[in-house]
C-alpha positions as CSV (number, residue, x, y, z in Angstrom):
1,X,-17.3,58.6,81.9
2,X,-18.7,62.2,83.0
3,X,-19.6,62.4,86.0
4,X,-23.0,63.0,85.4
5,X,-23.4,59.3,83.9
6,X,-22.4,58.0,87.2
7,X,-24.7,56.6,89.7
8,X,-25.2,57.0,93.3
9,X,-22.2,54.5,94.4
10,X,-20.1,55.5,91.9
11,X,-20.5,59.3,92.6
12,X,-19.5,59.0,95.9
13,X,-16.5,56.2,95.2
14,X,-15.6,59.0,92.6
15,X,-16.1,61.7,95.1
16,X,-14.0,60.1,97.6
17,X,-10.9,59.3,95.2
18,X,-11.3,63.2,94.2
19,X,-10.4,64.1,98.0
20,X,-7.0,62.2,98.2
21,X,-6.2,63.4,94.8
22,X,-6.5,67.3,96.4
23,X,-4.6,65.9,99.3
24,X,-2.0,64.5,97.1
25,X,-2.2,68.2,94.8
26,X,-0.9,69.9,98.0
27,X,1.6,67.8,98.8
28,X,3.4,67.8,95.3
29,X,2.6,71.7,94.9
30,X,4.2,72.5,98.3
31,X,7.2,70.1,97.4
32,X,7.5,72.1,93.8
33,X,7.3,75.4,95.7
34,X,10.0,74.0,97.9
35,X,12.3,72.9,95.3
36,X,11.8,76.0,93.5
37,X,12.7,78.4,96.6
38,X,15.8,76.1,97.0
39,X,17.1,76.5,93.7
40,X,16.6,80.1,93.4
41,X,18.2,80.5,96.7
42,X,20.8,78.2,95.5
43,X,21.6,79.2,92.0
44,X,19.6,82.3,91.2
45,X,16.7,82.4,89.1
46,X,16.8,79.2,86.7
47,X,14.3,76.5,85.1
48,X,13.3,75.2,88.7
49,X,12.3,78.6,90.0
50,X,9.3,78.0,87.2
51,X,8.7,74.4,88.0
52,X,5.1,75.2,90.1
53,X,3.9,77.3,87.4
54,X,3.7,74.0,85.2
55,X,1.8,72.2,87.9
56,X,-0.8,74.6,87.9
57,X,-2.9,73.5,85.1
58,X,-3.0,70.0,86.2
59,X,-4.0,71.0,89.9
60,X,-7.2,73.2,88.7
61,X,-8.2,70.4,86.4
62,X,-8.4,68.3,89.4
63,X,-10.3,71.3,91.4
64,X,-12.5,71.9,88.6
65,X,-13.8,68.2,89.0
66,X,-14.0,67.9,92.5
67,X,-16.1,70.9,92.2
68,X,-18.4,69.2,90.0
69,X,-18.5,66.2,92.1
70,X,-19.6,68.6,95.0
71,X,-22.1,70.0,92.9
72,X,-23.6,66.9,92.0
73,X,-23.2,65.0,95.4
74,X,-25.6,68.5,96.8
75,X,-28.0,68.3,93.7
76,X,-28.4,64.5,94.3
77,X,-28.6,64.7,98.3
78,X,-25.8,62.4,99.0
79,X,-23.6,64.7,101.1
């Protein structure tokens, strides 16, 4: 469901999910950046040194929408 389609509740039940899902971004980017660091300090450059770089995508998806969910929460005077 877009999050246009949502109601009031559900926009800010939505909005609310969409902050621990930025939380939980940062947490598994910073661990990927750690893991990469260690691996090229470890073995040289290798797969794992790229590892973040795959994450990427999915973490702007998720940045994307809780942009959108701003956006709407402002337009709608919920926040």
């Amino acid at each position: 469901m877009k999050p246009e389609e949502l109601g009031n509740e559900a926009l800010l039940q939505e909005a609310k999910k969409s902050k621990t899902t930025r939380v939980y971004d940062a947490a598994i980017f910073g661990f990927l950046i750690g893991v990469a660091v260690y691996s090229t300090v470890r073995n040289g450059f290798g797969l794992l040194t790229f590892l973040p770089v795959i994450y990427i995508p999915v973490a702007a998806k998720n940045k994307a929408k809780y942009a959108e969910l701003e956006r709407l929460l402002k337009e709608r005077n919920l926040k």
